[in-house]
ROFILO-609926 format. One record per residue (C-alpha): x, y, z; residue number from 1. Coordinates in nm, 2 decimals, padded with zeros to 4 digits. Last residue first. Layout:
REM ROFILO-609926
+--------+--------+--------+-------+
|     c1 |     c2 |     c3 | vexti |
+--------+--------+--------+-------+
|      X |      Y |      Z |   NUM |
...
+--------+--------+--------+-------+
REM end
This chain:
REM ROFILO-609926
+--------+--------+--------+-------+
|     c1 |     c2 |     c3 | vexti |
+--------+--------+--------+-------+
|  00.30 | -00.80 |  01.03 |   207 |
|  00.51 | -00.94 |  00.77 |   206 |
|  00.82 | -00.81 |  00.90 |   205 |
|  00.81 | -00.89 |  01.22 |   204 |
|  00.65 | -01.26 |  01.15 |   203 |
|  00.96 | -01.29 |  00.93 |   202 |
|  01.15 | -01.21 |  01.19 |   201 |
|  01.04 | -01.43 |  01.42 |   200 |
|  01.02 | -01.69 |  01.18 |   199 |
|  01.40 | -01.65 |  01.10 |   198 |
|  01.49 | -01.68 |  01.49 |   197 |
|  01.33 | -01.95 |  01.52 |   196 |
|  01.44 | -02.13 |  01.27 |   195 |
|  01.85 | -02.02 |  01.42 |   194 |
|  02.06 | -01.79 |  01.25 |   193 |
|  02.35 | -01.73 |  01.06 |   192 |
|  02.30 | -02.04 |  00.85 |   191 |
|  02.62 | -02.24 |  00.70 |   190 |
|  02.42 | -02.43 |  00.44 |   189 |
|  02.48 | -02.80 |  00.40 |   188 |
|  02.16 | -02.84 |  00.42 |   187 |
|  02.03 | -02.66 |  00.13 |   186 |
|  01.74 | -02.86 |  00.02 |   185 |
|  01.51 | -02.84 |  00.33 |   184 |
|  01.61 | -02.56 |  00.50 |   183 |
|  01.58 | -02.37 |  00.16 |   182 |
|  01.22 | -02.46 |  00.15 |   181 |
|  01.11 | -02.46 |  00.45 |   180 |
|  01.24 | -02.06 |  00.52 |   179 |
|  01.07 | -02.01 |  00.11 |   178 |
|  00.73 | -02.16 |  00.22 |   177 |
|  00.75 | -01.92 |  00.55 |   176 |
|  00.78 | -01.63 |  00.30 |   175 |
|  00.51 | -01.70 |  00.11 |   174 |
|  00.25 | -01.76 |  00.37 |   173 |
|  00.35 | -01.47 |  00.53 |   172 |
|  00.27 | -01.24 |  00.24 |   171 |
| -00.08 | -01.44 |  00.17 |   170 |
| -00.17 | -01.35 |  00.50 |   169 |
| -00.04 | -00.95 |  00.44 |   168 |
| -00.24 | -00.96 |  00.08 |   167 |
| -00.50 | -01.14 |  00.28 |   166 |
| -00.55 | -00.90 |  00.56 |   165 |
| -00.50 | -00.55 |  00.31 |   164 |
| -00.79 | -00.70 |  00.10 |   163 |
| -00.97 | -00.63 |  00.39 |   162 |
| -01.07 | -00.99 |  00.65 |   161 |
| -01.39 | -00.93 |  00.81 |   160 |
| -01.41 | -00.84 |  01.17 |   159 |
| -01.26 | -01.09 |  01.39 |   158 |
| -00.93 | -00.89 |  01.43 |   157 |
| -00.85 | -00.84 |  01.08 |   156 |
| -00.52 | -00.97 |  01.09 |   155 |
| -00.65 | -01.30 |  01.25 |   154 |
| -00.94 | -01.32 |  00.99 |   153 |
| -00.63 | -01.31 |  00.68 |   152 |
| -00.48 | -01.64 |  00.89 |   151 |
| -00.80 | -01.79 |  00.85 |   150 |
| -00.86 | -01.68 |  00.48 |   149 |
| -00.50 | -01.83 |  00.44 |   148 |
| -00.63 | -02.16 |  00.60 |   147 |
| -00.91 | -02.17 |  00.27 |   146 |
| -00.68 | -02.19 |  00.10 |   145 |
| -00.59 | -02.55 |  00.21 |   144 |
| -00.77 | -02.78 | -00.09 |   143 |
| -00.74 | -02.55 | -00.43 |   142 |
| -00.97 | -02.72 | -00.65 |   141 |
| -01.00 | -02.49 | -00.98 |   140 |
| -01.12 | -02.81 | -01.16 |   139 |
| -00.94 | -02.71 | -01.49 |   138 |
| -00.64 | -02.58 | -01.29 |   137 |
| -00.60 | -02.90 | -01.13 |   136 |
| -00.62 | -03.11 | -01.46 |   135 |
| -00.41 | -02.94 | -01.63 |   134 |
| -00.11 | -02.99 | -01.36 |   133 |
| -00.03 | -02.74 | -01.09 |   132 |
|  00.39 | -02.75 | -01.07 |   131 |
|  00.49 | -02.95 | -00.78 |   130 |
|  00.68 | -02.78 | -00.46 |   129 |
|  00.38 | -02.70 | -00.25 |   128 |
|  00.20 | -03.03 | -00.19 |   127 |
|  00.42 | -03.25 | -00.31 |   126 |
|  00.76 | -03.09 | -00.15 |   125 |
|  00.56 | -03.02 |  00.17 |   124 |
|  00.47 | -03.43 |  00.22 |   123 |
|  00.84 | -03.50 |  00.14 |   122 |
|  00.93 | -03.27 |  00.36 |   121 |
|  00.71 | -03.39 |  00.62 |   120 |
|  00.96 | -03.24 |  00.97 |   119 |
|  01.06 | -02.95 |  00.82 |   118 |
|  00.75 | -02.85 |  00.64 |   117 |
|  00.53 | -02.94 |  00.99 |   116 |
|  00.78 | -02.74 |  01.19 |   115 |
|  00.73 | -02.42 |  00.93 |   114 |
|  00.37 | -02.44 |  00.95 |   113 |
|  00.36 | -02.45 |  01.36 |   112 |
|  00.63 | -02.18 |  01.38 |   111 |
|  00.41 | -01.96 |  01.20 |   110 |
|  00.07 | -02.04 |  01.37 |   109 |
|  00.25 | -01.97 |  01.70 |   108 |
|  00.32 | -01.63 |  01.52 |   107 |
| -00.01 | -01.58 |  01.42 |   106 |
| -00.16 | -01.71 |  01.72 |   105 |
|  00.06 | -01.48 |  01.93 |   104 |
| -00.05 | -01.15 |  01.77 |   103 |
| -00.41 | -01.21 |  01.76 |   102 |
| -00.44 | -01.24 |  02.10 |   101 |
| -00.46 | -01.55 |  02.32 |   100 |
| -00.32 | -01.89 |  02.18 |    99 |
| -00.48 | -02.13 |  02.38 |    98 |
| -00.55 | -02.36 |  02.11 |    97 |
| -00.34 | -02.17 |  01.82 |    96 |
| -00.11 | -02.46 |  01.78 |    95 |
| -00.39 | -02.72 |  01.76 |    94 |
| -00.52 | -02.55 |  01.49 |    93 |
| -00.21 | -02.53 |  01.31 |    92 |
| -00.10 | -02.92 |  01.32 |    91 |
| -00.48 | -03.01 |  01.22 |    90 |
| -00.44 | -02.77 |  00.94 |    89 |
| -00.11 | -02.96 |  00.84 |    88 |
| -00.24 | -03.31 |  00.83 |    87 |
| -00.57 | -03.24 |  00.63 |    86 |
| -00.32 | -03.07 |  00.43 |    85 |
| -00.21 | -03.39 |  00.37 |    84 |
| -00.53 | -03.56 |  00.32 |    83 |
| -00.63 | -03.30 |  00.08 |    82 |
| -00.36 | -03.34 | -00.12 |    81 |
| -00.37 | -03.74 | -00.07 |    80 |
| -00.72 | -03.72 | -00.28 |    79 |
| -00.62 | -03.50 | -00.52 |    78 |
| -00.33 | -03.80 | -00.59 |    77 |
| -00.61 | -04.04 | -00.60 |    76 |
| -00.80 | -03.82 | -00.86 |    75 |
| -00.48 | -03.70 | -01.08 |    74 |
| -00.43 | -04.10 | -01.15 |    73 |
| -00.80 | -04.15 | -01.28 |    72 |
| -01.16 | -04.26 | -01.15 |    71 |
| -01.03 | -04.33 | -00.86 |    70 |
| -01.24 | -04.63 | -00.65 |    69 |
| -01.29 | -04.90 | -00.92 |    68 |
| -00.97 | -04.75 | -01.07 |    67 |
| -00.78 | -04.88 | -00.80 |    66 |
| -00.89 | -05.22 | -00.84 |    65 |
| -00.81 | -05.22 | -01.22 |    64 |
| -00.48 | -05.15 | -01.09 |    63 |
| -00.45 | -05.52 | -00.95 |    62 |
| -00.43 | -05.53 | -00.58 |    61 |
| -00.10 | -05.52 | -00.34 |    60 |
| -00.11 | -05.16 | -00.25 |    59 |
|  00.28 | -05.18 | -00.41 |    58 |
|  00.14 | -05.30 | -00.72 |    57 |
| -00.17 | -05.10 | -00.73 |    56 |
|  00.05 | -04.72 | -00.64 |    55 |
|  00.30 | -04.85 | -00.95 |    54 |
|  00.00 | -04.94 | -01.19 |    53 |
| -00.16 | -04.60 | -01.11 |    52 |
|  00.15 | -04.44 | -01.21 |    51 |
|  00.36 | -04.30 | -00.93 |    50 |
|  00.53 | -03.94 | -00.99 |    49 |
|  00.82 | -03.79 | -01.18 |    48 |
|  00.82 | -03.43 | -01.08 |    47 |
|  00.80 | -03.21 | -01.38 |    46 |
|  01.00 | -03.03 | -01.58 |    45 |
|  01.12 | -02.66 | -01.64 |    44 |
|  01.39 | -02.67 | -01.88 |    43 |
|  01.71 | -02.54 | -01.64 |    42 |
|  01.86 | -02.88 | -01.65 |    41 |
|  01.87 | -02.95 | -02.02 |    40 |
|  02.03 | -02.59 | -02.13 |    39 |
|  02.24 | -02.58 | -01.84 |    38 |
|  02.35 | -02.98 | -01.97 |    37 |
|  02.38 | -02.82 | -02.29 |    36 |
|  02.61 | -02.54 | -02.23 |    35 |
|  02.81 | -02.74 | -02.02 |    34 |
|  02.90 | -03.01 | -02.24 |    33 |
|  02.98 | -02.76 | -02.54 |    32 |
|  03.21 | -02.56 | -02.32 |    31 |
|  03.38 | -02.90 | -02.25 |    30 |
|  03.38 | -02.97 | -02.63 |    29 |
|  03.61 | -02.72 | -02.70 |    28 |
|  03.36 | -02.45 | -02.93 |    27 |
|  03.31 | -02.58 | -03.28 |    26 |
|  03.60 | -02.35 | -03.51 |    25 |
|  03.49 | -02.16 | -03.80 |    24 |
|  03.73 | -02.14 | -04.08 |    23 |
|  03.72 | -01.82 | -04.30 |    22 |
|  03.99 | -01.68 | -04.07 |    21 |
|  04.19 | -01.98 | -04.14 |    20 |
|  04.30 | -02.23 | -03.93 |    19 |
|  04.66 | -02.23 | -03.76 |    18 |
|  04.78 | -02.57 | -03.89 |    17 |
|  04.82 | -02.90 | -03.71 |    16 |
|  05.13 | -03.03 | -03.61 |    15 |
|  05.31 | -03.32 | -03.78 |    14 |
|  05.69 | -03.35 | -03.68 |    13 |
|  05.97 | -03.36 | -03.85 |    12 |
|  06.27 | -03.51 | -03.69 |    11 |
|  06.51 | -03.34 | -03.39 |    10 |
|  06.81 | -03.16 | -03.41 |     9 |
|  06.65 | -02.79 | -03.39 |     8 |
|  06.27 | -02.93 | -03.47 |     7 |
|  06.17 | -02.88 | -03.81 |     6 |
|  05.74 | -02.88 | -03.91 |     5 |
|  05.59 | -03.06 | -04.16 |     4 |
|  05.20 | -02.97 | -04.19 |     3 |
|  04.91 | -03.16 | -04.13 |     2 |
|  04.56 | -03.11 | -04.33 |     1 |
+--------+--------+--------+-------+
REM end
């Protein structure tokens, strides 16, 4: 409902009333926009991949051709996990060539996982930035961890790896992952320091 409200030599004008106390007012709907767009994009989703049909058409072959060599979707793409860390064990290995003592190879080790993130981001992003799917955890395949028991037998010296070595391993894994992945997405970033001065430090720390 409107009121009629007098204006010093002017004509009535409508205006709306001051509500009630009894009436309850929706929030302006700007507040309302942003409540639910925070409430949408903090959901936890997944990443969108390729179907099947998608990875056939742009192969070239009909996605029954596929299938003839995957038995399903979640099979192909455990297929390029393992190629891509393929990739990035062949990058630390060849790091850690002439590496000396234990000390260097780790760090050399370091700066070789954090290149290979930088320079494959999309390659990191699926391999480390993807939620597991059902699948995955029903087959407990985990292709690459096997590279933290590595980095857990340079700790230990060549003796076997304590619980100690792979916590510590496990540590340094974790904290390179977050150096690759805040270079990655937030580039425009003013950094204080240098990647190589972060993995040094991190290596410091760590060990």
């Amino acid at each position: 409902k409107y009121t009629l409200v007098h204006a010093r030599g002017k004509k009535e004008a409508l205006v709306n009333p001051t509500p009630g106390n009894d009436a309850e007012q929706p929030p302006p709907l700007k507040q309302r926009l942003v409540a639910v767009a925070a409430q949408l994009l903090t959901q936890p989703r997944a990443t969108k991949l390729p179907t099947m049909r998608e990875i056939a058409s742009q192969a070239g072959v009909a996605p029954g051709a596929a299938y003839r060599h995957f038995a399903s979707q979640e099979d192909l793409f455990m297929a390029v996990v393992t190629q891509l860390f393929g990739e990035l064990e062949r990058a630390l290995m060849m790091s850690v060539i002439s590496a000396g003592p234990p000390e260097l190879a780790v760090n050399r080790i370091a700066h070789a996982y954090v290149d290979w993130g930088l320079r494959n981001a999309g390659g990191y992003q699926f391999l480390f930035e993807r939620t597991d799917g059902d699948e995955l955890l029903a087959t407990e395949a985990r292709p690459g961890l096997h590279m933290i028991e590595q980095l857990a037998r340079l700790f230990s010296r060549g003796s076997t790896p304590t619980e100690h070595d792979s916590s510590k391993a496990t540590r340094l894994w974790m904290s390179l992952h977050g150096l690759v992945s805040l270079r990655t997405h937030k580039t425009g970033m003013p950094w204080p320091n240098s990647v190589d001065e972060d993995i040094a430090e991190i290596v410091r720390r760590v060990t």
